[in-house]
C-alpha positions in Angstrom: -17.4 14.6 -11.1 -20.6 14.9 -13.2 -24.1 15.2 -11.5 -25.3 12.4 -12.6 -22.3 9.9 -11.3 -23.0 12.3 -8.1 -26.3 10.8 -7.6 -25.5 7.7 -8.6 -22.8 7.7 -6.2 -25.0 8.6 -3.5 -27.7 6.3 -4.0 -25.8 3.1 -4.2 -23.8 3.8 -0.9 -27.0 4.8 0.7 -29.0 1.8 -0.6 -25.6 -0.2 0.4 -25.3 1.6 4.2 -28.3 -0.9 5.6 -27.1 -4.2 6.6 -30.9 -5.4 5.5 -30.3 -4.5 1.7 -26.4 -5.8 1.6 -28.1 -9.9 2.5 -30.4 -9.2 0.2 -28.0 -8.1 -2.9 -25.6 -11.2 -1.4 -28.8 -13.8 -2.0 -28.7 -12.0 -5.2 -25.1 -12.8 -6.6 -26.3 -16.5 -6.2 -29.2 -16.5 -8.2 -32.2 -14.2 -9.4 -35.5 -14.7 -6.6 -39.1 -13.9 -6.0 -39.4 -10.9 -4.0 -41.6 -13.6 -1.1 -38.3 -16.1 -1.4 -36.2 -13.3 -0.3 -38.3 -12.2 2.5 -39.0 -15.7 3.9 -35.3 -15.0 4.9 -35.8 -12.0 7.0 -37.7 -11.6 10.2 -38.7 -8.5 9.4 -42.5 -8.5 7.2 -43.0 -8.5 3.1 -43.6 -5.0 3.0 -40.3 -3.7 5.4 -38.3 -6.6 2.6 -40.3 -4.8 -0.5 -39.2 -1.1 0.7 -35.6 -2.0 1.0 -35.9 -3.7 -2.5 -37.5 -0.3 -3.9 -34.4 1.2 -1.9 -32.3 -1.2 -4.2 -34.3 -1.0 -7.6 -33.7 3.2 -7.0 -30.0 2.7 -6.8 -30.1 0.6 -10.2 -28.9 -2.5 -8.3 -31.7 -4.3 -8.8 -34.2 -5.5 -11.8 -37.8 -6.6 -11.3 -39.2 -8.6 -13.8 -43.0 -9.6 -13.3 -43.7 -13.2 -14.7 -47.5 -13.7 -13.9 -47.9 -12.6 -10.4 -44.3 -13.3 -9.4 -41.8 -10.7 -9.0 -38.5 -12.0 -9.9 -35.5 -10.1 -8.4 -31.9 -9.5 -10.3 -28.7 -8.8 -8.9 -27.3 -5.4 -11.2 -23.6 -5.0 -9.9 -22.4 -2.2 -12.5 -23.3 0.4 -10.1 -21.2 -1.0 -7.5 -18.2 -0.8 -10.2 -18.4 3.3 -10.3 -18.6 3.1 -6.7 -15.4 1.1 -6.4 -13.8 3.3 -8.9 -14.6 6.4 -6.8 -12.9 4.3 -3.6 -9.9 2.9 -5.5 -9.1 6.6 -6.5 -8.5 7.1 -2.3 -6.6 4.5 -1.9 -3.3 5.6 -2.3 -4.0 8.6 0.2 -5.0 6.2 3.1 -1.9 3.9 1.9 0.5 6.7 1.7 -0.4 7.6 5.6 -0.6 4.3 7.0 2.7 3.5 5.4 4.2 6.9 7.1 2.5 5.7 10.5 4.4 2.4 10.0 7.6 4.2 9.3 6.8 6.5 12.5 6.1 3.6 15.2 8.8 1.7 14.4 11.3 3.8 14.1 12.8 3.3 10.6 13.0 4.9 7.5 13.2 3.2 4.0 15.8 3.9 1.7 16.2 2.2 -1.6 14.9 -0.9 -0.4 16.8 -0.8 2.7 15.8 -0.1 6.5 17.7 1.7 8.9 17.0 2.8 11.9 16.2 6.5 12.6 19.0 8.7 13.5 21.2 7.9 10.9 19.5 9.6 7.4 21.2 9.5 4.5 20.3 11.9 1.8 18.2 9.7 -0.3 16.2 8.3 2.6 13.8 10.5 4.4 12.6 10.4 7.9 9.2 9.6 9.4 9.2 13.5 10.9 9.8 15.0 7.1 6.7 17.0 6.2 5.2 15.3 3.3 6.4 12.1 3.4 5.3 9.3 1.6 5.5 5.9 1.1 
């Protein structure tokens, strides 16, 4: 993984980790706002709302565009997309286990599209004890 995609990485799940900045990218996906529309939602004051925005603008998930005195917020999801990437790449290792746990609590092993209970393996079939299992 390249440094750059490193940071990039890091700063979209950091900017994403606050429960503050994920409402405000949600108001986002609905339609572009001034940065005092978004805060009106928010009990928090302008300034706290404009520091998680900068928080957002840093991760490239959000534009600013200045139109007079207003400053109009965009949503930016591509970042989110290598993010996603990264996560879908670990799915099959937390699938894989949980699939195994399955197999291991209730007692059966899968073989060829069959189940049978444990105790009677067959040689295609493995059993939920078998180092290196998988789904």
């Amino acid at each position: 993984m390249g440094e750059y995609q490193t940071q990039t990485l890091d700063r979209v799940f950091g900017a994403i980790s606050d429960p503050t900045r994920r409402e405000i990218l949600i108001r986002l996906s609905t339609a572009d706002e001034r940065v005092t529309d978004v805060a009106r939602h928010f009990s928090i004051s302008l300034n706290s709302v404009s520091k998680h925005v900068r928080v957002l603008e840093q991760a490239g998930l959000v534009s600013r565009s200045v139109q007079g005195r207003n400053h109009v917020l965009s949503l930016n999801a591509a970042p989110m997309a290598e993010a996603a990437d990264w996560i879908e790449y670990y799915r099959v290792f937390w699938t894989d286990r949980l699939a195994a746990l399955d197999r291991f609590v209730t007692g059966t092993t899968t073989q060829t599209g069959t189940t049978t209970q444990t105790g009677t393996t067959t040689q295609t079939g493995t059993t939920p004890t078998d180092k290196g299992a998988s789904a």
